[in-house]
N, C-alpha and C positions, 0 to 999 in steps of 0.2 A: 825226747818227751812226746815226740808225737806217735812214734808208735805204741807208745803206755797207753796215750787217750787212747787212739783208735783199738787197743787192743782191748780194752777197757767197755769201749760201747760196742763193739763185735762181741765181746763174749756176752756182753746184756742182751743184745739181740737175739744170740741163741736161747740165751734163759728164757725170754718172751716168747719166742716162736716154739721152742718145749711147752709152755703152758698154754698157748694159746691151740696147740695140738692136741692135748690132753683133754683141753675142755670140749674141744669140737672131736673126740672121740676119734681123731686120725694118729698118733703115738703107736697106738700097741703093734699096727700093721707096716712098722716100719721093720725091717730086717737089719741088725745091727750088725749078728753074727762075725765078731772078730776075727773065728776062725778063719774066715773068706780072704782074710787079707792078704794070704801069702799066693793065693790064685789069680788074686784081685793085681798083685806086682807082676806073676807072670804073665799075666793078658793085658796089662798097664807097661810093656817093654816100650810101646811106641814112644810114651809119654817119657820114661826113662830113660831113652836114646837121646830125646828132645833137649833134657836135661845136662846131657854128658855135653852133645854138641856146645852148647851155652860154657858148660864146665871147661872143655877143652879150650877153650880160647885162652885159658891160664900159660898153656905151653905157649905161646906166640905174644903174652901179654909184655909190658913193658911197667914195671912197679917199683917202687924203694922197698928194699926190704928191713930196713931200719925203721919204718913205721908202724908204732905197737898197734895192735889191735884192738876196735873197740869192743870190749868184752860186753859191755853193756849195752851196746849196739844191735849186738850178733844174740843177745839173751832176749832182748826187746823182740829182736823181728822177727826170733823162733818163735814167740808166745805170740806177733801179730797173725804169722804164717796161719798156725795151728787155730787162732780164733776165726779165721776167714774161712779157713778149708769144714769146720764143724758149725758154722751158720749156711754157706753158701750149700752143702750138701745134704746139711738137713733139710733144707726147702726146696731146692728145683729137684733133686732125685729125692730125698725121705719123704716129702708131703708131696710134692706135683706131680713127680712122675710117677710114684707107688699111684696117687687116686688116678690118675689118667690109664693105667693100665687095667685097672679096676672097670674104669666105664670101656673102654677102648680094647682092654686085652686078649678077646675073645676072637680076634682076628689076625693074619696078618697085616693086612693093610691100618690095624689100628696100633698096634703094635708099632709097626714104623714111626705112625702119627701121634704116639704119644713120645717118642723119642727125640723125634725132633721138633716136636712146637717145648718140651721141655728145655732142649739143649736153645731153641731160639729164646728164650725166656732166660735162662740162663746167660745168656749170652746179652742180651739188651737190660740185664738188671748194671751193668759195668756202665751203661749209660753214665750212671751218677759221677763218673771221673771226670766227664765232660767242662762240669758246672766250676773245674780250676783252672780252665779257660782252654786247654789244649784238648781240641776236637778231633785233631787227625790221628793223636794216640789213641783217644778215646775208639773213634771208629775203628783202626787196628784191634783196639781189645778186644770190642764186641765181637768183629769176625773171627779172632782169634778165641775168645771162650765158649764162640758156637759150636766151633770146630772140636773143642776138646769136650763140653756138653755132650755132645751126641756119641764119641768115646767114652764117658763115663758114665752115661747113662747104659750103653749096653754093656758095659760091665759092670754096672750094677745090678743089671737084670742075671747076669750069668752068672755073679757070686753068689748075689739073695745079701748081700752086704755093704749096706753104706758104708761099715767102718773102711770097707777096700777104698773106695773114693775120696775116702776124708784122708786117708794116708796118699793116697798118688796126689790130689789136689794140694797138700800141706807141701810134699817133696816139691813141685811145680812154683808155688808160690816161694818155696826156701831158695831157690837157684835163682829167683830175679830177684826178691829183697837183698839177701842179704850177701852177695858179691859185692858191694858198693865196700861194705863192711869191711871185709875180710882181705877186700887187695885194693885200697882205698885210689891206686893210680892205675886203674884198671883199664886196660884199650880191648875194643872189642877184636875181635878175631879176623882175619883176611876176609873183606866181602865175598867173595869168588865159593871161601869153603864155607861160609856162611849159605850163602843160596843154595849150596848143593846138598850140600846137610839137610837144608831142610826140605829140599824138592824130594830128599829118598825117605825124609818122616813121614811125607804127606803122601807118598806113595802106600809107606807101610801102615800108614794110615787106614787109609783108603780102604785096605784090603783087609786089614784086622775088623773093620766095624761094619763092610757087608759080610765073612763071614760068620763074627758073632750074630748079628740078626738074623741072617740064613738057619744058623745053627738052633739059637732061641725060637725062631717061628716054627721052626719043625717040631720043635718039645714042647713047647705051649700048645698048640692045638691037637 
């Protein structure tokens, strides 16, 4: 039941934040472009590796497998996924980061500046987990959705397509909901290949999102 509400007032929010876009005449100059989306997953691999690692933990997990499935579980937190990844992405990349490039794109050093004070924005909107009392996930998240913010946003400057972001964000979001779901005695994976795993994301990381900016500032100016 509680993913229904939350999915419930996520998708309101996006309805809101559409209109509220519409009327302040920032809507039209958003870039939907669906087509983007399958470039948007090849340049989105980082994110996708991120995912597998998480996935992988299934070969080492320890589960009954006599325990049915909750179908309605796994239906709920597909439609909360999907309402989180189309409010959060319409607003820090479709509205902040599109007008931030508007005022700021005419440079590179504003270019940069608009990708990450949006990815930082992004990133401090997760604050609100805080307020269920657990701060130090809270803080984890925030570092952790700044980091992937500033990946998304220059892949969304490299598609020209939010719909790329709302699909890598929804996949991202589908790997931590809804495992809980699906392998209900779920152990997470050997620390050791855990750490390592993700020290070679953050590497690939790394290197994916200076050379898209590198590559983006040379073709914007």
């Amino acid at each position: 039941m509680d993913y229904v509400l939350s999915s419930i007032n996520n998708l309101f929010a996006f309805v809101i934040l559409i209109i509220i876009a519409k009327k302040l005449g920032l809507f039209e100059d958003i870039p939907w472009n669906v087509r983007g989306i399958s470039k948007g997953l090849l340049l989105g691999i980082p994110v996708l590796l991120f995912c597998l690692v998480q996935l992988s933990g299934i070969l080492e997990a320890t589960y009954d497998c006599s325990i049915v499935v909750n179908v309605f579980g796994v239906v709920a937190a597909l439609i909360y996924c999907a309402a989180i990844a189309l409010w959060e992405e319409f607003l820090c990349r479709g509205v902040i980061l599109t007008n931030m490039l508007k005022k700021w794109g005419n440079s590179k050093g504003g270019i940069v500046k608009a990708v990450i004070l949006s990815a930082f924005i992004f990133g401090c909107a997760h604050i609100i987990t805080g307020f269920g009392g657990d701060w130090t996930n809270t803080a984890i998240q925030i570092v952790y959705a700044s980091f992937m913010g500033l990946l998304f946003g220059v892949i969304y400057i490299k598609t020209e397509s939010l719909a790329s972001t709302i699909v890598l964000h929804f996949i991202l979001n589908l790997t931590a909901y809804t495992m809980p779901y699906v392998m209900p005695n779920f152990q997470a994976m050997n620390p050791v290949t855990f750490i390592l795993s993700i020290f070679g994301f953050v590497c690939l990381w790394v290197i994916e999102t200076y050379v898209l900016i590198d590559d983006i500032t040379k073709k914007l100016l």
